[in-house]
C-alpha positions in Angstrom: 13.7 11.0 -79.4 11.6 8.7 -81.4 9.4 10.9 -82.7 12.5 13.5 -83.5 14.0 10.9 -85.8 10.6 10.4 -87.8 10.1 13.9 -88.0 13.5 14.0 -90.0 12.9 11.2 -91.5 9.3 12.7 -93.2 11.5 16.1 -93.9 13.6 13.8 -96.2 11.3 11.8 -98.0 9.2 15.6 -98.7 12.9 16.4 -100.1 13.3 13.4 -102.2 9.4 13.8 -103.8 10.8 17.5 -104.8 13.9 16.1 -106.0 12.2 13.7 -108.9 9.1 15.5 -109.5 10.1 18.8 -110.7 11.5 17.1 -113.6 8.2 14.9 -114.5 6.5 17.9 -114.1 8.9 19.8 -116.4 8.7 16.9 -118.9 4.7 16.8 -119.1 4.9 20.9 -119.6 7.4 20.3 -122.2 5.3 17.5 -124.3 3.2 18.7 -127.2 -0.7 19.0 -127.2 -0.7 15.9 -130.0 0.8 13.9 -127.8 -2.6 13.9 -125.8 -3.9 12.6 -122.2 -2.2 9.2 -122.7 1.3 10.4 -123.6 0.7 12.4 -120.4 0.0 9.3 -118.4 2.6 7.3 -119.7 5.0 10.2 -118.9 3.9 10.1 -114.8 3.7 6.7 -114.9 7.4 6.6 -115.6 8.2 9.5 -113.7 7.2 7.7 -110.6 8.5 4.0 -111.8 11.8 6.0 -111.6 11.1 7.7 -109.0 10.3 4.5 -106.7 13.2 3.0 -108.7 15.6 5.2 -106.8 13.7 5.2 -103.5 14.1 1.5 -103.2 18.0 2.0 -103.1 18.3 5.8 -101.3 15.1 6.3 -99.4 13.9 2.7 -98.1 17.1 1.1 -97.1 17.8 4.2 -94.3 14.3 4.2 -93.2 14.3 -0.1 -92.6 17.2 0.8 -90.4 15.7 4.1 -88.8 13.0 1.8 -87.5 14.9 -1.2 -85.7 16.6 1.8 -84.3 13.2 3.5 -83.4 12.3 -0.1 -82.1 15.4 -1.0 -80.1 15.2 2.4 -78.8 11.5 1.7 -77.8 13.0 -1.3 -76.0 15.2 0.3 -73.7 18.4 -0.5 -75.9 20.6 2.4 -74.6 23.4 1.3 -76.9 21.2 0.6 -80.2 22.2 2.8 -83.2 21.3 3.5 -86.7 22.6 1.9 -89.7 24.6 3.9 -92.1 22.7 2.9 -95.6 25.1 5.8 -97.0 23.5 7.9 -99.7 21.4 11.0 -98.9 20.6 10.5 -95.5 24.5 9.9 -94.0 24.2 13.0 -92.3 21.0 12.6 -90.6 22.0 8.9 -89.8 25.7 10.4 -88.2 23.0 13.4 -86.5 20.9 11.1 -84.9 23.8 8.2 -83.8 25.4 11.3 -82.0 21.9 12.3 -80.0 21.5 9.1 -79.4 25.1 8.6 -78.1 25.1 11.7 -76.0 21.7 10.8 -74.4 23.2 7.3 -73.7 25.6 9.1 -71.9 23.5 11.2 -69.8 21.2 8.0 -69.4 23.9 6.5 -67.7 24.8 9.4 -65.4 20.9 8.9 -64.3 21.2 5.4 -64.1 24.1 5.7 -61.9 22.6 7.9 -59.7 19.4 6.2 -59.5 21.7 3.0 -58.8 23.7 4.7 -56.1 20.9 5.4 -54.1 20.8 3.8 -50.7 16.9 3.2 -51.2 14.9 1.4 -53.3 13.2 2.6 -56.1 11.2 1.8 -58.8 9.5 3.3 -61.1 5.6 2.5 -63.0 4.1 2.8 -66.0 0.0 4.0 -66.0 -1.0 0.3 -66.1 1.4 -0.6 -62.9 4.2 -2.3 -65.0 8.0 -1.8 -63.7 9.7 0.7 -66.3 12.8 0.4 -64.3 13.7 -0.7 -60.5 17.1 -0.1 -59.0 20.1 -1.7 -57.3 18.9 -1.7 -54.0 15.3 -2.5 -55.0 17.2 -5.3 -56.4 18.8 -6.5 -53.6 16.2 -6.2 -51.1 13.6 -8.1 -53.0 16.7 -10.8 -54.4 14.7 -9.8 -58.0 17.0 -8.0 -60.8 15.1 -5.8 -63.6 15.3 -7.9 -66.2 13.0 -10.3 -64.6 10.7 -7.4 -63.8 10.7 -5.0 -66.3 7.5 -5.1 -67.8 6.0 -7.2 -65.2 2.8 -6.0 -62.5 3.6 -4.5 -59.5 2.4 -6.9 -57.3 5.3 -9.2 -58.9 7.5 -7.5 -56.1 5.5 -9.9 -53.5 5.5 -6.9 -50.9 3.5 -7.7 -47.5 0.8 -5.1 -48.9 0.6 -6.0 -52.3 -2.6 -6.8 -53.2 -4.3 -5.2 -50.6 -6.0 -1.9 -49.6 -2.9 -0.9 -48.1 -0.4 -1.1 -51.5 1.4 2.1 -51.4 -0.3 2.9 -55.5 -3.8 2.2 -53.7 -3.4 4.6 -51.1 -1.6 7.2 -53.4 -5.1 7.1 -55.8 -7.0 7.7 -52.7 -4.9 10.5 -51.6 -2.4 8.7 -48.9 1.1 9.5 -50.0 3.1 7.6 -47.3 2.4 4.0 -46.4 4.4 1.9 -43.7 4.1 -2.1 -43.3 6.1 -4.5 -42.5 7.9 -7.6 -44.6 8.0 -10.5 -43.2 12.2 -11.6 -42.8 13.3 -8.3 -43.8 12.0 -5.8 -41.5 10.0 -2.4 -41.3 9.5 0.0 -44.2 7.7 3.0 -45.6 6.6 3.7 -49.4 6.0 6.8 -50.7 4.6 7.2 -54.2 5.0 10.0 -56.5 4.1 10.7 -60.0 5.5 10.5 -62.8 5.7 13.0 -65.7 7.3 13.5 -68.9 9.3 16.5 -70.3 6.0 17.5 -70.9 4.4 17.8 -68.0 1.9 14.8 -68.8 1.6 12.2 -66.5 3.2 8.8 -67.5 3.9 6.9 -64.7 4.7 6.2 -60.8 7.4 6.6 -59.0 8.0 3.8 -56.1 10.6 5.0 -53.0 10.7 2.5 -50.4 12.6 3.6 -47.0 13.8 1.1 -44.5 12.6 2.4 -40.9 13.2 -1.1 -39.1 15.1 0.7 -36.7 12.9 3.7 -36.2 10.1 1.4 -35.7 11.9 -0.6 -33.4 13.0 2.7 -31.2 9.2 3.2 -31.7 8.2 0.0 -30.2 11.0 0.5 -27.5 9.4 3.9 -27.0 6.0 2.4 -26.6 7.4 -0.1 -23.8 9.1 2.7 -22.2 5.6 4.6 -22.7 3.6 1.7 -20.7 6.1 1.5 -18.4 5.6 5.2 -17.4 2.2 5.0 -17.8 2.0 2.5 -15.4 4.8 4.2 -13.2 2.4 7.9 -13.6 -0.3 5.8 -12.7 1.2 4.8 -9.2 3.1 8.3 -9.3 -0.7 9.8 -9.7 -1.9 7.8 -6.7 1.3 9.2 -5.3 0.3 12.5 -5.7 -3.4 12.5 -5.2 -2.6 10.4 -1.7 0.6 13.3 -1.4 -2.0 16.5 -2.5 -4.3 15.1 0.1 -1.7 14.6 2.9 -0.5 18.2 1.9 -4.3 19.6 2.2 -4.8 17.6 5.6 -1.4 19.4 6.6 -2.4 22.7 5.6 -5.8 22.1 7.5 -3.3 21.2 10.4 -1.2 24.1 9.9 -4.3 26.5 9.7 -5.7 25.0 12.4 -2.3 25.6 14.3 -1.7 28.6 12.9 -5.4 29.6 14.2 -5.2 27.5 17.9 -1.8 29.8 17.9 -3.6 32.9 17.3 -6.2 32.2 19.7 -3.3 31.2 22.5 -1.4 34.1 21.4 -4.8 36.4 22.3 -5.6 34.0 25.3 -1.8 34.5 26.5 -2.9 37.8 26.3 -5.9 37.5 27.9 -4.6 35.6 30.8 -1.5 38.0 31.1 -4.1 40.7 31.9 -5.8 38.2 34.3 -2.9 37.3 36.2 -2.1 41.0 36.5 -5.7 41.3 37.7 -5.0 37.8 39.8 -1.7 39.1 41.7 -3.1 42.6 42.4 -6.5 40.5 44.0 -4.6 38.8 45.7 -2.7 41.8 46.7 -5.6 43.3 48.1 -6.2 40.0 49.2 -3.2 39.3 51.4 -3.9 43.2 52.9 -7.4 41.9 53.7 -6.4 38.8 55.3 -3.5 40.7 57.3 -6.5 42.8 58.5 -8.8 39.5 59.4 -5.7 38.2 61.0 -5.9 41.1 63.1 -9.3 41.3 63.6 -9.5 37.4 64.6 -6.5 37.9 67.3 -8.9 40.6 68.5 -12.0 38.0 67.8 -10.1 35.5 69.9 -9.3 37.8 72.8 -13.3 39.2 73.1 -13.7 35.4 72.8 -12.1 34.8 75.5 -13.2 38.0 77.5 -17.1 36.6 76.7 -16.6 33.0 77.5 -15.1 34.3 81.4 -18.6 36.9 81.0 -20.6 33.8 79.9 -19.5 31.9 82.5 -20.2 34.5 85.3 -23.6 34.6 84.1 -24.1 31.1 83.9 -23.0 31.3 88.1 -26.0 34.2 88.4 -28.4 32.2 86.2 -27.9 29.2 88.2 -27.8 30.7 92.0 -31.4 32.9 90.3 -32.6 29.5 89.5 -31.6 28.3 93.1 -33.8 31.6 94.6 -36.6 31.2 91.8 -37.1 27.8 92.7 -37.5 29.2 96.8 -39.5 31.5 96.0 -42.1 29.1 94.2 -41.9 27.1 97.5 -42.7 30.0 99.5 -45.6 30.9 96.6 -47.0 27.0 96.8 -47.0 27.5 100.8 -48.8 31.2 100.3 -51.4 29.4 98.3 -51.8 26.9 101.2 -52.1 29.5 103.5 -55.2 31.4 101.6 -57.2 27.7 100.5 -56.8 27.5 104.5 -58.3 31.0 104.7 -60.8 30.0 102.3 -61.8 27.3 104.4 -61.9 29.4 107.5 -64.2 32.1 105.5 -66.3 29.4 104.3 -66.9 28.7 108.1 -67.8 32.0 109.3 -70.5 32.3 106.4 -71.7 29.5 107.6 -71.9 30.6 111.1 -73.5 34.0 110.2 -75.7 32.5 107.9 -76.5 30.3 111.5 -76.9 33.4 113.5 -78.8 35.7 110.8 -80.8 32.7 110.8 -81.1 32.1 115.2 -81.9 36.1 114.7 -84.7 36.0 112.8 -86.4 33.7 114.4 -85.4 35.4 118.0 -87.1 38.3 116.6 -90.2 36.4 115.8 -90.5 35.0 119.0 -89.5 38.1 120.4 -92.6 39.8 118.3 -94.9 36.8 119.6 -93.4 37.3 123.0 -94.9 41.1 122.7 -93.2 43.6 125.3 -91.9 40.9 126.9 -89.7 40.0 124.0 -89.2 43.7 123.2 -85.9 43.5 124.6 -85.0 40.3 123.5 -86.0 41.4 119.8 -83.5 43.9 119.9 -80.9 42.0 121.0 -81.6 39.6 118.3 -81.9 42.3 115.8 -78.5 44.1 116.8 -77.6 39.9 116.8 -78.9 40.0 113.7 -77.3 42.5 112.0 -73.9 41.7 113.4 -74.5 38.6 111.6 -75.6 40.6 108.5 -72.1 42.9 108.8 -70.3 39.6 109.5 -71.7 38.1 106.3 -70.2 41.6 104.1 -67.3 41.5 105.6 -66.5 37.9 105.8 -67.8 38.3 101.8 -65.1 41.1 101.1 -62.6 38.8 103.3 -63.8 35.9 101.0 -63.3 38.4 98.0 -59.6 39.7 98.8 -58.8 36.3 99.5 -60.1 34.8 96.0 -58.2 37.9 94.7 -55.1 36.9 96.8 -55.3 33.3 95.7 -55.9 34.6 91.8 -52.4 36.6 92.4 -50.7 33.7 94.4 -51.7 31.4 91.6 -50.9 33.8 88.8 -47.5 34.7 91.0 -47.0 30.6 91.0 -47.3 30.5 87.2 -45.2 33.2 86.5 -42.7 31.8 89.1 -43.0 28.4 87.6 -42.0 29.9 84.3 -39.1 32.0 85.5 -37.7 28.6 87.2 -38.3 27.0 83.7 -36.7 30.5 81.7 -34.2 30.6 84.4 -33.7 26.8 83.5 -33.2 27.8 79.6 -31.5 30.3 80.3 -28.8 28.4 82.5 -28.7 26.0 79.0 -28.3 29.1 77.2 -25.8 30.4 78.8 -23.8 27.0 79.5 -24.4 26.6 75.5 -23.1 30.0 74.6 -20.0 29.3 77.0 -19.4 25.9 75.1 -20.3 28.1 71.9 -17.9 30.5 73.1 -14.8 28.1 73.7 -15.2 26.7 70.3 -15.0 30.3 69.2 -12.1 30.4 70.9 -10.9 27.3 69.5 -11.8 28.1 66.3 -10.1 31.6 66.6 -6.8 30.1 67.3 -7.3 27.2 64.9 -8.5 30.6 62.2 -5.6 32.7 63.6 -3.1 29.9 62.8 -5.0 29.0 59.8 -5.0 33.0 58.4 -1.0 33.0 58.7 -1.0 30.0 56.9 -2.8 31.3 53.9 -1.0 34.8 54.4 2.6 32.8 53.3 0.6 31.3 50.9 -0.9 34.4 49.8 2.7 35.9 49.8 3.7 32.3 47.5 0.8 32.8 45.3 1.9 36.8 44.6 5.0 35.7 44.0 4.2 33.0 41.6 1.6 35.3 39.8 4.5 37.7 39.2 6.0 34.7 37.9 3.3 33.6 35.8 2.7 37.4 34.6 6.1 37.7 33.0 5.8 34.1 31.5 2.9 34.5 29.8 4.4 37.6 28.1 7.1 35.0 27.2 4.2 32.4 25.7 2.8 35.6 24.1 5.8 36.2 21.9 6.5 32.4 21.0 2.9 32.3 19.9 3.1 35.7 17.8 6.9 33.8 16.3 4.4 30.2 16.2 1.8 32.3 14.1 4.7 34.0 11.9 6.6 30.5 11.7 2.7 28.9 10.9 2.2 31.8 8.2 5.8 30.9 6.6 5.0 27.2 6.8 1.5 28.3 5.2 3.4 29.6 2.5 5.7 26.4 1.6 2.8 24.6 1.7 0.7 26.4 -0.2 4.1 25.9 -2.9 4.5 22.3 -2.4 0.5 21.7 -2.5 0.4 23.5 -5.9 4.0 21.6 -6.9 1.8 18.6 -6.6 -0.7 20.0 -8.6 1.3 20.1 -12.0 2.9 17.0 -11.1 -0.8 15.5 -10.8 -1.6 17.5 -13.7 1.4 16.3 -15.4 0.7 12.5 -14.8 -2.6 13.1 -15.8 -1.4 14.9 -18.8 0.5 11.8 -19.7 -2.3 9.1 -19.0 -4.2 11.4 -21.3 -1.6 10.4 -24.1 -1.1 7.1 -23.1 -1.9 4.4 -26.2 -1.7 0.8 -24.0 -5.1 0.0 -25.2 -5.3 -2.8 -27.1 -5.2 -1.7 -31.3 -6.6 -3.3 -34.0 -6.0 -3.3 -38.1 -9.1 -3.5 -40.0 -9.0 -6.6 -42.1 -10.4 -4.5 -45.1 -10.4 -1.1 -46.0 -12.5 1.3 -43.9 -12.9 4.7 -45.6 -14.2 7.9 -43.7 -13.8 11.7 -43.5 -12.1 14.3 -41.3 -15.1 16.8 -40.8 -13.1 20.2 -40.5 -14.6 24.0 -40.4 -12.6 23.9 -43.7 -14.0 21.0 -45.2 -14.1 17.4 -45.1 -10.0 15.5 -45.6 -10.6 11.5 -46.5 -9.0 9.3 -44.5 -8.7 5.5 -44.5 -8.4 3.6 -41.0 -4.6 2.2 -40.2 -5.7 1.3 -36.9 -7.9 1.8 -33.8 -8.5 1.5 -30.3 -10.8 2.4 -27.6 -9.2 5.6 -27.1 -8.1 6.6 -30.3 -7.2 5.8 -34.3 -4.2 6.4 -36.5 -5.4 7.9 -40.0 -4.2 7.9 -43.7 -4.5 11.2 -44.8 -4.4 12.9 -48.2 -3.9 16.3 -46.9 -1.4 17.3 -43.8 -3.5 18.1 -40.5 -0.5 19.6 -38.7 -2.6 23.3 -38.8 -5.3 21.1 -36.4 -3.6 19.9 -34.0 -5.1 19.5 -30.5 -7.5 21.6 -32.4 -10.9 20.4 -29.8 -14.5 21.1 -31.1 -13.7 21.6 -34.6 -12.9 17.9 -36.1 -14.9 15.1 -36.6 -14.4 11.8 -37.5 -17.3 10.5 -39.8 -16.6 6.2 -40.3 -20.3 6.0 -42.0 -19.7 2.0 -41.2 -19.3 2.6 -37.7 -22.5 5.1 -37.1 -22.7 8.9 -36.3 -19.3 11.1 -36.7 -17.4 11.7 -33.2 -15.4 14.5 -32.1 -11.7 13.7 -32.4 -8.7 15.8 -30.8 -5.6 15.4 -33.8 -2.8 14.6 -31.4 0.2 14.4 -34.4 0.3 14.9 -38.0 2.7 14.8 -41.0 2.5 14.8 -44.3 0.4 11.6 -45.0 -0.8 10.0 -41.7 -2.2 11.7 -38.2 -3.5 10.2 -35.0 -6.8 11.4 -33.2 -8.2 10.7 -29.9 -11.5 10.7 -29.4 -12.9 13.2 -26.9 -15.1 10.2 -25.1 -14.1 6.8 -25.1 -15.9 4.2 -27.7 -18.9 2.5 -26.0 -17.5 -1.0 -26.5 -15.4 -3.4 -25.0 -11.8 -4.6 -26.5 -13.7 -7.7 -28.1 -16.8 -6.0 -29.0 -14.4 -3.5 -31.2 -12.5 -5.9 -32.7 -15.6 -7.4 -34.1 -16.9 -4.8 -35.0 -14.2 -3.6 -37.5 -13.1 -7.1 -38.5 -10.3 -6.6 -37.6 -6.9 -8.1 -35.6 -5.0 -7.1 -32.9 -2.2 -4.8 -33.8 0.8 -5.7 -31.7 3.4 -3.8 -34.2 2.9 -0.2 -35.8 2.2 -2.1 -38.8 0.9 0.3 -41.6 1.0 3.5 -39.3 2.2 5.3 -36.2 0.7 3.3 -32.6 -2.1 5.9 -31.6 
């Protein structure tokens, strides 16, 4: 507006320079040549000595006014105006007073809006002076414009003021929302704009301060609530790994079952057939002991038919042994009889040995005697050979007799051993009739026994028919036990993958969970988001072991849970790391970084130099 009214005010004085010098100029034209250079000079001298003459009155009077008005207007002065001088610039004064009026008036609809605004607001010059503030900025810093206007920023005595984190900082390094906390009054955000002119040329800042107490403390609440799941997922984790385990063991269980059931169902089988096989042995069984039980009555009564035969022979073998044992009497007195026979043979060699012997030598005396012992001679040679036949024979007697005495003792020896085999066999036989009654006894006792095990036989038959159709019945339950075991497969199969997500789930949420200690760098800490798009600078709000929540001057809501494509490069803190972008807005995000930092709580802390965050304090918890 200011430089509107000097425009007009130059467009008068150009019109009040025409006014007077057309004349002087007419006059000089009008002068004659004798007249000469000085007339001319004297003539424009007092051309203009009128000419300021008048302006002192109609040109300089206006103008003194136009420029308190210019100033006051510079001021601020909605209500200044400009004083009517009268004369020839009445209708420019009236022109401007009525601009001036009507943009009074649409200054104050501004103001009021600006004024009815629930948050504060202020607004910057380039150098950070308030240009204006409003009501509410008023009455939440207890400061009214007058006694800022013109002032430095910092005047306001914010919690941030001053430092890295003023809201005008972080706007010239690209961070266009900032949140931090005032001391006695509560949580807030500041968001910074520009400001330009009609223009487009930028004059200014533009200072919006929202109070989020509340959100914050729903956020804090939040973050209990959050610790107090985490710690609840953690126990609901254990829950569910000790519950996926339990299920597994029960599924072993149940295949195990289902397979022990299978195997019954085929050993049921199995055994069906074998106690088909068992009751039609024992079929043939009970037919076969029927038959021995008839064959061991017949047993018993041949038994019984050779123990009376036994016995008979044992009365023949003994009344043999009784004549065997004569006989070898008589044969012992036989082989008396031929030793005396012996004897008597023995004798009669003797004697004809005697008499060949008398012979001879009668026959030697006979030759001596000559003819007189002729006759004697022959008697003692027919003497002598009697003796010589008496000799052969009693040698052949001598020989039959050895003979007969070889057969008597042979016929002794053989008779001794048919009294010792008729002995045996008397034992024999009296042991083969005591044999033979225990046959008998045992044939009964077998007899008996053989009915016994033919009822039991019959039992067993029956029970086997019994046990036939049972095991049909076991057969089914295990074919319903390995249905039922398939079914119960089946649910647990659902619940063991039910248990799953939820592990997953709890997992999921101890992924996200932010209980780690945080801590606010003490000065600024600067750094860039490495992205395939290109690099987004950040400034550090806080951080923690598992993660950091960022200033940003761009919006990262395109890279969220983007993995393997950001980086955060902190060149104080070493080599970049690979981040996940968990949220995003407009002017702040929070990462997590893919592996843990390699330091402890305190070792971080001292690291950034920084202290422990226990509020969101200039940013979101991460």
């Amino acid at each position: 507006m200011i430089r509107s009214i000097r425009a007009g005010m130059a467009a008068a004085l150009g019109a009040t320079v025409v006014a007077w010098g057309v004349p002087v100029v007419v006059l000089v034209a009008g002068m004659p040549p004798s007249w000469g250079v000085w007339g001319i000079c004297a003539a424009v001298f007092g051309g203009a000595a009128a000419f300021w003459g008048m302006a002192l009155r109609s040109v300089l009077c206006p103008l003194r006014a136009g420029l308190a008005f210019a100033a006051r207007v510079k001021a601020g002065d909605a209500e200044a105006r400009w004083e009517d001088c009268g004369g020839e610039y009445a209708p420019l004064v009236a022109t401007v007073n009525a601009l001036a009026e009507s943009l009074a008036d649409e200054r104050g609809r501004y103001m009021s809006i600006l004024h009815s605004l629930p948050y504060p607001l202020a607004t910057m010059d380039l150098e950070r002076r308030f240009t204006f503030v409003n009501e509410a900025a008023e009455k939440l810093f207890n400061m009214p414009f007058e006694s800022l206007r013109g002032k430095p920023c910092r005047t306001w005595n914010a919690s941030v003021c001053g430092t890295p984190y003023c809201a005008l900082e972080c706007y010239l390094r690209g961070i266009h929302e900032v949140e931090f906390e005032q001391p006695g009054l509560g949580v807030f955000k500041a968001s910074v704009v520009p400001l330009h002119d009609r223009r487009g040329e930028h004059v200014g800042y533009i200072d919006i301060v929202f109070d989020i107490s509340e959100e914050h403390a729903n956020r804090v609440r939040i973050v209990a609530m959050h610790d107090a799941i985490t710690e609840s997922s953690r126990e609901a984790r254990e829950v569910a790994s000790a519950q996926d385990a339990m299920f597994a063991g029960v599924r072993g269980h149940l295949e195990e079952t289902s397979r022990l059931a299978e195997e019954q169902d085929e050993a049921s089988i199995r055994t069906a057939a074998d106690v088909r096989v068992m009751v039609q042995s024992m079929e043939r069984m009970r037919a076969q002991i029927l038959e021995a039980a008839g064959e061991a009555e017949s047993a018993q009564r041949e038994a019984g038919t050779g123990a009376e035969v036994v016995g008979g022979a044992v009365e023949a073998m003994r009344r043999m042994s009784v004549q065997t044992g004569d006989l070898a009497e008589d044969m012992r007195s036989l082989a008396d009889m031929a030793e005396g026979i012996t004897r008597v043979i023995t004798l009669i060699e003797d004697i004809a040995d005697q008499t060949n012997l008398l012979a001879l030598n009668a026959a030697i005396e006979a030759a001596r005697a000559g003819e007189a012992g002729r006759g004697f001679a022959v008697v003692a040679g027919e003497v002598r050979g009697l003796a010589e036949k008496t000799m052969q024979a009693t040698r052949e007697v001598a020989e039959t007799v050895a003979a007969i005495q070889t057969g008597v003792g042979k016929s002794s020896q053989t008779t001794a051993q048919v009294v010792a085999l008729s002995d045996d066999a008397s034992g024999l036989a009296r042991r083969a009739g005591d044999i033979l009654d225990g046959i008998l006894r045992t044939s009964r006792d077998a007899a008996e026994r053989i009915g016994g095990v033919v009822a039991e036989a019959e039992r067993q038959t029956a029970l086997g028919n019994t046990l036939e159709g049972r095991m049909g019945d076991l057969s089914g339950h295990a074919r319903n036990v390995v249905a039922n075991m398939g079914v119960s497969l089946g649910e647990m199969e659902k619940l063991s993958e039910l248990s799953r997500s939820l592990k997953a789930l709890i997992e999921g949420m101890q992924k996200e969970r932010r209980s780690c200690p945080r801590f606010k760098p003490l000065r600024p800490v600067a750094g860039d988001l490495l992205l395939k798009t290109g690099a987004v600078e950040v400034q550090v709000n806080n951080i923690s072991r598992t993660g950091a929540c960022l200033q940003c001057s761009v919006s990262l809501e395109a890279y969220r849970n983007a993995v393997g494509e950001v980086e955060l490069a902190l060149p104080e803190w070493g080599k970049a790391r690979l981040v996940r972008v968990i949220w995003a807005n407009e002017a702040q995000c929070g990462v997590r970084w893919d592996e843990a930092l390699p330091w402890s709580d305190e070792e971080l802390r001292r690291i950034i130099g920084g202290a422990r965050s226990e509020s969101a304090s200039h940013g979101r918890e991460c």
